[in-house]
N, C-alpha and C positions, 0 to 999 in steps of 0.2 A: 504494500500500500504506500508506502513513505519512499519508494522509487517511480512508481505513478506520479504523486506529486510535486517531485522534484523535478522530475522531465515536465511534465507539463509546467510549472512555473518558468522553467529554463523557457520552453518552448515563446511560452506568451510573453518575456519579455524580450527572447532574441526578437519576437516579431512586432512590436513594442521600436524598440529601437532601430529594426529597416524600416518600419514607417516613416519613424521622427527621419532618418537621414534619406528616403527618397523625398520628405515633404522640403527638406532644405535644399535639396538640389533642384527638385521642381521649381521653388521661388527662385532659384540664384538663375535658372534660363527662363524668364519672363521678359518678355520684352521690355517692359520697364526698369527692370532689372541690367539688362543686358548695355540699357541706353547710358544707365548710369554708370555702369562698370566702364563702358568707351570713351566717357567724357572725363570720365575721373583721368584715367591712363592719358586724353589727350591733354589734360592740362597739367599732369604729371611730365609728361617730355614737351612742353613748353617752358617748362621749369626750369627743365635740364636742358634745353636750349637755348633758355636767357644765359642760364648759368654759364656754357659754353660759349655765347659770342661776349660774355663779360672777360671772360678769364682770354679769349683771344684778342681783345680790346687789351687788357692791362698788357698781354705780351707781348703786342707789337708797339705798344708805349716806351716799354723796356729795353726792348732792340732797337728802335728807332734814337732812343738817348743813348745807347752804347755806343752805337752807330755814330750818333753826332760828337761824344767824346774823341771815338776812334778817329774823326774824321778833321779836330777843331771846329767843329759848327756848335759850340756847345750855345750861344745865342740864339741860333736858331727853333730850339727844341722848346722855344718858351708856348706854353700850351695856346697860347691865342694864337701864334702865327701857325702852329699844327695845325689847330681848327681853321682855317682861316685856307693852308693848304687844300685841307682835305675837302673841303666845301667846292673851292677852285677844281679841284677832281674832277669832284661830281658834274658839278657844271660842266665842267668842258665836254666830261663823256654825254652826255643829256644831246650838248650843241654839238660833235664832233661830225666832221662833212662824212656821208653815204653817198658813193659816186652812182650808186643805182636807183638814187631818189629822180635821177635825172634823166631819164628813158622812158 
């Protein structure tokens, strides 16, 4: 008698516990579920993608003043004429002639 009800209590809570763990899987692929886990991960590697053009920002600040020690330009690296460079950049690539705009 006392192995009858051993087994059966085993029974009904193993089955007890696949319910509970197919009912957590059934929520976690709900569409709503799903929208959220994608947004989460997308603003997660925007994170680590600020993170990453930060840290390649500070490095080429770094080598650029090595560079300008290495070079005597140490006047040149003062951070307003950098910005001021890198702006001039952009611009020029923005306006830079395309001989095929002319055809």
């Amino acid at each position: 008698m006392f192995r009858r009800t051993f087994w059966f209590t085993a029974g009904a809570a193993a089955g007890v516990w696949a319910t509970t763990k197919v009912n957590r899987k059934i929520k976690q692929l709900t569409p709503e579920s799903l929208a959220a886990q994608a947004a989460d991960k997308a603003v997660e590697a925007g994170h680590r993608l600020k993170e990453f053009a930060l840290d390649v920002r500070a490095g080429m600040a770094q080598r650029e003043a090595e560079l300008g020690e290495a070079l005597g330009l140490e006047e040149r690296n003062d951070p307003h004429v950098i910005e001021h460079r890198r702006v001039a950049a952009l611009d020029h690539n923005k306006h830079s002639y395309n001989r095929n705009e002319d055809h």
